[in-house]
N, C-alpha and C positions, 0 to 999 in steps of 0.2 A: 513608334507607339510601343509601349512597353506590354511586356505579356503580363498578365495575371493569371496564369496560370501554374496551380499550385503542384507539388510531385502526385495527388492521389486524383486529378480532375481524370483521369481517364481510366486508372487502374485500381480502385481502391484496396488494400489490404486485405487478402483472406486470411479470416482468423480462427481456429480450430479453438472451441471452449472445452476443457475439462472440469464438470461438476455440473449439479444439475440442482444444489439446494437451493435453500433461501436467496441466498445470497448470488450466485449464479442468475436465479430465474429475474429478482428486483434490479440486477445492477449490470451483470458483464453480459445477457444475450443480447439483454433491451439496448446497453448503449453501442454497443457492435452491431446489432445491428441499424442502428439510426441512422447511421455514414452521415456524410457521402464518403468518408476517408476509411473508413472502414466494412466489410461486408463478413457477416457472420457465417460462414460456410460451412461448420459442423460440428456437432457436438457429439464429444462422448462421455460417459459417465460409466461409474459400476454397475447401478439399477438402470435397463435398457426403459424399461417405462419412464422414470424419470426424465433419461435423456429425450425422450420423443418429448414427451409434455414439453419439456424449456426450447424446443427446437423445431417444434409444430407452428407456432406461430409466427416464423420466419422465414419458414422452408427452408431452414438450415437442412442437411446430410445428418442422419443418424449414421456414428461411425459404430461400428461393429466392434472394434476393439479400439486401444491406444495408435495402432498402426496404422490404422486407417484414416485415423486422424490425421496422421503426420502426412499422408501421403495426400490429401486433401486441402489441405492450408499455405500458407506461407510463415505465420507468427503463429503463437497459442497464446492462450489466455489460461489460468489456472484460478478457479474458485473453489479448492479442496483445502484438508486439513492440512495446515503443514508439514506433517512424514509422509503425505501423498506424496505433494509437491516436491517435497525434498527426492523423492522416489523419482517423476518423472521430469522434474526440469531438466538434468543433466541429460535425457536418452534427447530429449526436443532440442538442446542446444547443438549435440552431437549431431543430428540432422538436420544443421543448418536453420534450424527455426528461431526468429526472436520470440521473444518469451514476454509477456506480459505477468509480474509475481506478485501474489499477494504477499502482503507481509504476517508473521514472521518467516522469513526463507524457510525456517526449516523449523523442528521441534525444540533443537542444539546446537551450537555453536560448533558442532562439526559436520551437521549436515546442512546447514548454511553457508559453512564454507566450502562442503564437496559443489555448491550449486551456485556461487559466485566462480569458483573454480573453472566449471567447467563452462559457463558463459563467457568468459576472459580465453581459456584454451580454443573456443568456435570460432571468437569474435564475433558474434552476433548481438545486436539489439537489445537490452534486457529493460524495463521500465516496471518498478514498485509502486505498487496502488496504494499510495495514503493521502487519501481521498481528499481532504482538505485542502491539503496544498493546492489541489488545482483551481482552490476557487480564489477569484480575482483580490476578494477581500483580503484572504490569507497571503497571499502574494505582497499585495499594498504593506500591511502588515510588516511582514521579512523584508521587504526593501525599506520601509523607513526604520526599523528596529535598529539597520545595520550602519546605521547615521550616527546612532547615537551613545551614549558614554553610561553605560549600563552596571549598575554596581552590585544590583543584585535581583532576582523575581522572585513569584509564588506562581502557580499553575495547578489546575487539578484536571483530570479528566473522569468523569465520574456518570455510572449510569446502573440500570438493576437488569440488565437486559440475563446478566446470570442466575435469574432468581426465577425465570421462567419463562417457554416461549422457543420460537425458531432458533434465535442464537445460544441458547443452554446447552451447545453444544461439548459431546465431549471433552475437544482436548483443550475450549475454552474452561470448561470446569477442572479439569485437571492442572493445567498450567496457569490458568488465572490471566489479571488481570497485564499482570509484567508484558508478557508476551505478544496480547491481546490489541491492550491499548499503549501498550509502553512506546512500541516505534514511532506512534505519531507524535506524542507529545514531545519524548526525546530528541526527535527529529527536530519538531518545530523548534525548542528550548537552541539545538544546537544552530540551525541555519539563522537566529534572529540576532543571534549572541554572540555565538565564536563558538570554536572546537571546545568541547567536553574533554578535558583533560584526565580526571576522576569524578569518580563515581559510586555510591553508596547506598543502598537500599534496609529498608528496617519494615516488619510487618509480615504479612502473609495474604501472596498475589493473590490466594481467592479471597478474602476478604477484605483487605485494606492494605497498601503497601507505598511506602515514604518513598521517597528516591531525594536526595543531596548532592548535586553537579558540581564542581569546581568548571571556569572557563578560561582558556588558554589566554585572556584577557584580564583574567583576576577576578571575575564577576562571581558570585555564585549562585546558582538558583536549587529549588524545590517545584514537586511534583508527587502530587497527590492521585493515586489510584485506586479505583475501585469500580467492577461492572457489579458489585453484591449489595448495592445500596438500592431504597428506595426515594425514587428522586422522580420530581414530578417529568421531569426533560431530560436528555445528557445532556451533562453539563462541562464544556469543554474553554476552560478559560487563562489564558497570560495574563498576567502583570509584571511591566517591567520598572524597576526605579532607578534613578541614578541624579545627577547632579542638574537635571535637564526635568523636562515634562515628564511625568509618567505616562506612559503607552501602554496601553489594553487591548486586549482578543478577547473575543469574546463570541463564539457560535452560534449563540440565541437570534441574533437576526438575520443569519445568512441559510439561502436554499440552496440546499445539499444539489441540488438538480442542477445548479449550474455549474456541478465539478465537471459530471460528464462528459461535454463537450471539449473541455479543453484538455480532458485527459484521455480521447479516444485524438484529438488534433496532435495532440505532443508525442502520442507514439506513432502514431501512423508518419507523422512526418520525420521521425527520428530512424523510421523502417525504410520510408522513401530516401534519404538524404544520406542515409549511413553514419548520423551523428549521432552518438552516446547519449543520452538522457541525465541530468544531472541526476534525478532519480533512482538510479538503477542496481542491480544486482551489487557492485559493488559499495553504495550505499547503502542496502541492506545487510552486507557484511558487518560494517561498522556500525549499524547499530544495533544487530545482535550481538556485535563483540562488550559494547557499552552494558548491556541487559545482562550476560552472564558475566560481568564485573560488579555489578550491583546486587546478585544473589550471592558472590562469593563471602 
């Protein structure tokens, strides 16, 4: 008889969150702690009130400090500003912890790479949240893309979430949209297509900003951004053309709610099993390297 038995049926993942915002409270306590493959075992944040609010409702450990955290977990989770992040990934890999990162790694292309750095020097786990990807549609998507004979795209991602609200966040309004929304899209443009060989940016990432791909394939695409528009939805869409059908992405019918699961499954199992995430730190390198080539 064969076992179904999965690496987290008996031991799920303890995962320490750092950050206690919006974003924190909608996305990484709730789906950590959903399990079964993952248990949310403590949060810490700067503001301790906050940290209790996002961690009351789970009976997560309010950690007293960063340290405490680490000493309490196995993985972290990071739902902070990227120079937080950049700040504490590297001391969590150093302690042996996998790291769950949001994207951008870091503010700059060199403190994205102290924090790919120091994840490759641990050898631990890393997995990048660009949330999309883990939905089944987006997947379908990048697998039949990569079928076909692609000559060239358009793409925008686009929403007003900078113009007021939870997300108005500072180093969203300072760095803009590049930063923000760039690694998804760029991402997505790259794993549907081929490697992004060059890359070219025109505009100003808090208000509107171009992007022009070349693909190691010959193809070329474009990428329209902007979070400082008013738009009735975000608006997150491919089109691909080429000698064949045209293929389309498109956001508008898909629930965001069914990333979660497959993206608390893909780390937890990449924690249990010891295998690299295609995801991960080191593909967050590469597309902050792509981002600060496209402001040059």
């Amino acid at each position: 008889m064969t076992s179904t038995t999965t690496p987290w049926t008996h031991r799920p993942v303890e995962v320490g969150l750092v950050g206690a915002g919006p974003w924190a409270r909608a996305m990484h306590a709730r789906m950590l702690a959903a399990g079964p493959e993952t248990r949310l075992a403590a949060v810490w944040a700067r503001r301790p009130e906050a940290a209790q609010q996002t961690a009351a409702p789970y009976g997560a450990h309010v950690a007293v400090d960063f340290e405490d955290l680490l000493d309490r977990c196995e993985a972290v989770a990071f739902a902070v500003p990227p120079a937080v992040q950049a700040e504490l990934a590297p001391l969590a890999a150093k302690r042996g912890k996998a790291v769950l990162l949001e994207k951008p790694l870091g503010p700059d292309l060199a403190s994205a790479r102290r924090v790919a750095d120091a994840v490759a020097e641990a050898g631990v786990i890393s997995q990048l949240v660009l949330t999309k990807r883990y939905h089944p549609t987006t997947r379908a998507f990048v697998a039949a893309a990569r079928a076909l004979d692609v000559t060239g795209a358009r793409s925008c991602y686009l929403h007003g979430a900078f113009l007021g609200g939870d997300f108005a966040t500072g180093w969203r309004l300072e760095h803009g949209a590049l930063l923000d929304l760039g690694p998804h899209l760029i991402d997505l443009l790259d794993a549907a297509i081929g490697p992004i060989t060059h890359i070219r940016g025109t505009g100003d990432p808090r208000r509107w900003i171009e992007l022009t791909m070349e693909h190691e394939n010959g193809a070329v695409s474009q990428a329209s951004l902007s979070g400082a528009v008013e738009v009735p939805r975000a608006l997150t869409r491919v089109e691909l053309f080429g000698s064949g059908t045209q293929a389309v992405y498109d956001t508008a019918g898909i629930d965001h709610e069914e990333c979660w699961p497959v993206l608390r499954h893909d780390f937890a199992t990449a924690v249990r099993t010891g295998t690299p995430a295609e995801l991960d730190a080191h593909r967050g390198l590469y597309l902050q390297t792509l981002m600060e080539r496209a402001q040059q």
